[in-house]
C-alpha positions as CSV (number, residue, x, y, z in Angstrom):
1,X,142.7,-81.1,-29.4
2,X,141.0,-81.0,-32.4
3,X,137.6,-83.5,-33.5
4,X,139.2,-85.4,-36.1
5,X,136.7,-84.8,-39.8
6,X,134.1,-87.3,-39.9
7,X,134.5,-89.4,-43.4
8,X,137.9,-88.8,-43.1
9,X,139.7,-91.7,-45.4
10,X,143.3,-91.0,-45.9
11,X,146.0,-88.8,-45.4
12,X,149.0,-88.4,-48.3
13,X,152.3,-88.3,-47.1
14,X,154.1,-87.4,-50.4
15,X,157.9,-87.9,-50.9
16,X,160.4,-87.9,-53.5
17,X,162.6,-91.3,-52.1
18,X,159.8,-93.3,-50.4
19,X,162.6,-95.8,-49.0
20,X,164.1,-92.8,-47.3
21,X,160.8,-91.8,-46.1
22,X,159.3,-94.8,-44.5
23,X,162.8,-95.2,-42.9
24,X,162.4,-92.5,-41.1
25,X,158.6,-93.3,-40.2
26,X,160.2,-95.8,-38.8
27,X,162.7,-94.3,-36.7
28,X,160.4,-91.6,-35.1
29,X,157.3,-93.8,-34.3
30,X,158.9,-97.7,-33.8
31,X,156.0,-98.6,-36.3
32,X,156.7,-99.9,-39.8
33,X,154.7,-99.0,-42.7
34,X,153.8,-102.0,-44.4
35,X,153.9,-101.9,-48.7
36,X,150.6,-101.4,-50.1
37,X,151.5,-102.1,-54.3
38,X,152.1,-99.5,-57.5
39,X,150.2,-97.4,-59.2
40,X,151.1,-99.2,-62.7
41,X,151.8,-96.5,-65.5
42,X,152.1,-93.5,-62.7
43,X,155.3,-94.4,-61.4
44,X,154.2,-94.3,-57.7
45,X,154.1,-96.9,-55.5
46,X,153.0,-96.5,-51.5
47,X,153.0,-97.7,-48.2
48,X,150.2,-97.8,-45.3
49,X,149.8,-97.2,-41.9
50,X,146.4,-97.7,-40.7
51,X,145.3,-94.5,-38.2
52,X,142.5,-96.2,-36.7
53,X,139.4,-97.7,-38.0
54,X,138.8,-96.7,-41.8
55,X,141.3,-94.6,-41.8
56,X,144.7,-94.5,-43.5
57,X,148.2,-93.0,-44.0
58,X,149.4,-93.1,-47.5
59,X,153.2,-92.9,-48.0
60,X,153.9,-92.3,-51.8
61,X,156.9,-91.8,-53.7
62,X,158.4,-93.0,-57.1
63,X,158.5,-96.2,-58.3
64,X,162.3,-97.0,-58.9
65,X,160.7,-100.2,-60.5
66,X,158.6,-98.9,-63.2
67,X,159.7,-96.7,-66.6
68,X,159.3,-92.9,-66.0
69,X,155.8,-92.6,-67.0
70,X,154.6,-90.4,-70.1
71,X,152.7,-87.2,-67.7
72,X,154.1,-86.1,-63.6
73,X,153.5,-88.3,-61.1
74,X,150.5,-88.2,-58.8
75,X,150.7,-85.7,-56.4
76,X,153.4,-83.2,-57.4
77,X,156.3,-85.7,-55.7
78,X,158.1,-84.8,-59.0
79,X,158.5,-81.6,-57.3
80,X,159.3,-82.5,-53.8
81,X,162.5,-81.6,-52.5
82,X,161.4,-83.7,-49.0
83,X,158.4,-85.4,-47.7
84,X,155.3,-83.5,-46.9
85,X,151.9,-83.8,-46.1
86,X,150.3,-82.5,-49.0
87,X,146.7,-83.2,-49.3
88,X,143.7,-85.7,-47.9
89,X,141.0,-88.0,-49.2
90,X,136.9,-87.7,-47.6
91,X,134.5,-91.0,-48.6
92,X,130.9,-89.4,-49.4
93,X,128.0,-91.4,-49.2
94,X,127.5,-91.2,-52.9
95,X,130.6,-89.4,-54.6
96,X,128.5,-88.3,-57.4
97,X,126.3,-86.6,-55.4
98,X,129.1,-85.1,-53.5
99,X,130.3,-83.7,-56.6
100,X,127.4,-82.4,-57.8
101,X,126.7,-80.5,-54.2
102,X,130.3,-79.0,-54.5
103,X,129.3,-77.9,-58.0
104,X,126.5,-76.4,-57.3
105,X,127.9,-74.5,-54.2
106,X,130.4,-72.6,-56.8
107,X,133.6,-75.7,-56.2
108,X,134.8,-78.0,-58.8
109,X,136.0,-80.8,-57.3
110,X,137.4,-82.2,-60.9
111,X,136.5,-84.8,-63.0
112,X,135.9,-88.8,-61.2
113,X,138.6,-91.3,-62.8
114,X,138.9,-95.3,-62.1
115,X,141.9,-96.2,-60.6
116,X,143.3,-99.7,-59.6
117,X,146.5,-101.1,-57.7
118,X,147.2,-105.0,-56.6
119,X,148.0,-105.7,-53.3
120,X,151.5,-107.7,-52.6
121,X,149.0,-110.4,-51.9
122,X,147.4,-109.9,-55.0
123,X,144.1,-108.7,-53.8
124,X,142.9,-106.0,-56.7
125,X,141.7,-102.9,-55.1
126,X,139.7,-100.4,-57.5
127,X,138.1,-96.8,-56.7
128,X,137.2,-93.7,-58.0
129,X,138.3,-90.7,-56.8
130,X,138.4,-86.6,-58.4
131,X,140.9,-85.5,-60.1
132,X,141.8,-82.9,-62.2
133,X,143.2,-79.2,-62.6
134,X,140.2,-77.3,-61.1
135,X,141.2,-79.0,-57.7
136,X,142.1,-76.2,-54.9
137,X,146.1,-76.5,-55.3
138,X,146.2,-75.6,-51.6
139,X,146.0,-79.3,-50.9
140,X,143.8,-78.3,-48.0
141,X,140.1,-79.4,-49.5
142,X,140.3,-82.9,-49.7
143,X,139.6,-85.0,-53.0
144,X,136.7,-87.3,-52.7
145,X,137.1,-91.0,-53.1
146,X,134.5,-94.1,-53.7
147,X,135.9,-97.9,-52.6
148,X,132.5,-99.3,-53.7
149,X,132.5,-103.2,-53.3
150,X,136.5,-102.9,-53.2
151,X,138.4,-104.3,-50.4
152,X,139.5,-101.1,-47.9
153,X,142.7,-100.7,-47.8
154,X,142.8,-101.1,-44.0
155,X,141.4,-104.4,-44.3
156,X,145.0,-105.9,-45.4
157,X,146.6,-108.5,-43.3
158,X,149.6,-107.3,-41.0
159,X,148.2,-103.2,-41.1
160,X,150.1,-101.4,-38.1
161,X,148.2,-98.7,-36.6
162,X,149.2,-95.8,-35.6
163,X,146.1,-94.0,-34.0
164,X,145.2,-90.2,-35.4
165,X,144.8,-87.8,-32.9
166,X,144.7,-84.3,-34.6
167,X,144.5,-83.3,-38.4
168,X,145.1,-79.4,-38.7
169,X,146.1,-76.8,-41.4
170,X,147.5,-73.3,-42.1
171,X,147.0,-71.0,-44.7
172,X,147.4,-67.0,-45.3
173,X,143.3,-66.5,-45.9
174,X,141.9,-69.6,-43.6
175,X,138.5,-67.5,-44.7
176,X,139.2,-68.7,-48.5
177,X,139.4,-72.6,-47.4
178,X,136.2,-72.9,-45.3
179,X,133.5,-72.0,-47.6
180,X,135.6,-74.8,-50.1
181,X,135.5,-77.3,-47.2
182,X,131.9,-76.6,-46.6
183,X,131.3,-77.5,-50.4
184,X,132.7,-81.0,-50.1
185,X,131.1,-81.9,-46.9
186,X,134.3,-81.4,-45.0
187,X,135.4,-80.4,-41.8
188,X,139.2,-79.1,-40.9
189,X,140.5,-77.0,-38.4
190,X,142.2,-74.0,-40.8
191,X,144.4,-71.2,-38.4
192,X,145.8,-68.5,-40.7
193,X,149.4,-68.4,-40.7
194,X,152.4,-67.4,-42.9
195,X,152.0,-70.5,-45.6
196,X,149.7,-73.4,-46.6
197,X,150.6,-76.7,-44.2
198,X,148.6,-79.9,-43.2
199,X,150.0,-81.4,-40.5
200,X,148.9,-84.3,-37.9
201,X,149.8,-86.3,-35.3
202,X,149.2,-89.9,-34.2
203,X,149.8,-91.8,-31.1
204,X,152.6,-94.2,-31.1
205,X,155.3,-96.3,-28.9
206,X,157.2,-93.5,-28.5
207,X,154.5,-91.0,-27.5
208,X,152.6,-88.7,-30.2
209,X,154.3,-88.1,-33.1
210,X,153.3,-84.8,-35.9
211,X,154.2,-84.9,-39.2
212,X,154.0,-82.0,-41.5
């Protein structure tokens, strides 16, 4: 089985009905995601598993609650025909130095934005994270993200867990991924095969579980 990436902070579990979604979490692992809040003006909202220590499973879909906001929503789900694992989230020591490495070692991890979202027990979490256009679309180099002095998400009250056991990936050219992952600091397990998929797998109840 596969070392799971150091720094690893959270995997995105994108889907276009998140009800739909986390019901079915549900119904394969006997563990509940719990809500985590909205992503006011985005039209996203998500739900968390924890996977064990810092880490985290983000489940985000469309906010049926908020106006259709002016630009897509995060993470292509505008797109989605069905859930999938479409990309993951490292914590540097010092994001802007991360992104200045990647820079320098020929990979634009995109611009760093501020974003915020309130907890349903109205603890404000805030972070900064890349972003932007000149992100590999593969989904397979993973954004970088900064909690600062913010509250973890896996420090919510109630959190199930669902412990990660493997985190791997596919793609055509695994030889085009690695020197990207190298430039963020990152380490995934890339096989080639016919098309680009993250998958993992966590330990529950019901034995281990893989999503894709």
């Amino acid at each position: 089985m596969n070392a799971l990436p150091a720094r690893l902070d959270h995997l995105v579990l994108a889907t276009p009905e998140l009800a739909a979604t986390v019901a079915e979490f549900t119904e394969r692992t006997g563990i509940v995601p719990v809500a985590g809040g909205a992503h006011v003006g985005l039209g996203t909202r998500n739900c968390l598993v924890s996977l064990g220590g810092s880490r985290y499973l983000e489940i985000i879909g469309p906010d049926p609650e908020q106006p259709e906001p002016s630009g897509p929503r995060p993470f292509g789900v505008d797109g989605l025909a069905a859930a999938r694992t479409v990309t993951w989230a490292v914590s540097p020591p010092d994001l802007d130095a991360a992104v200045a490495a990647a820079r320098s070692q020929g990979y634009d991890p995109g611009p760093v934005r501020a974003m915020s979202r309130r907890r349903p027990d109205g603890t404000l979490l805030e972070w900064r994270l890349t972003d932007g256009d000149t992100a590999h679309p593969s989904g397979l180099v993973p954004f970088l993200i900064d909690w600062s002095s913010s509250p973890h998400p896996t420090t919510a009250s109630g959190l199930p867990v669902a412990p990660l056991l493997e985190l791997s990936a596919t793609a055509p050219v695994p030889d085009e991924i690695r020197p990207l992952l190298s430039a963020v600091g990152a380490e995934l397990t890339v096989a080639a095969g016919p098309v680009v998929g993250l998958s993992f797998t966590v330990g529950t109840p019901r034995g281990p579980v893989t999503f894709s």
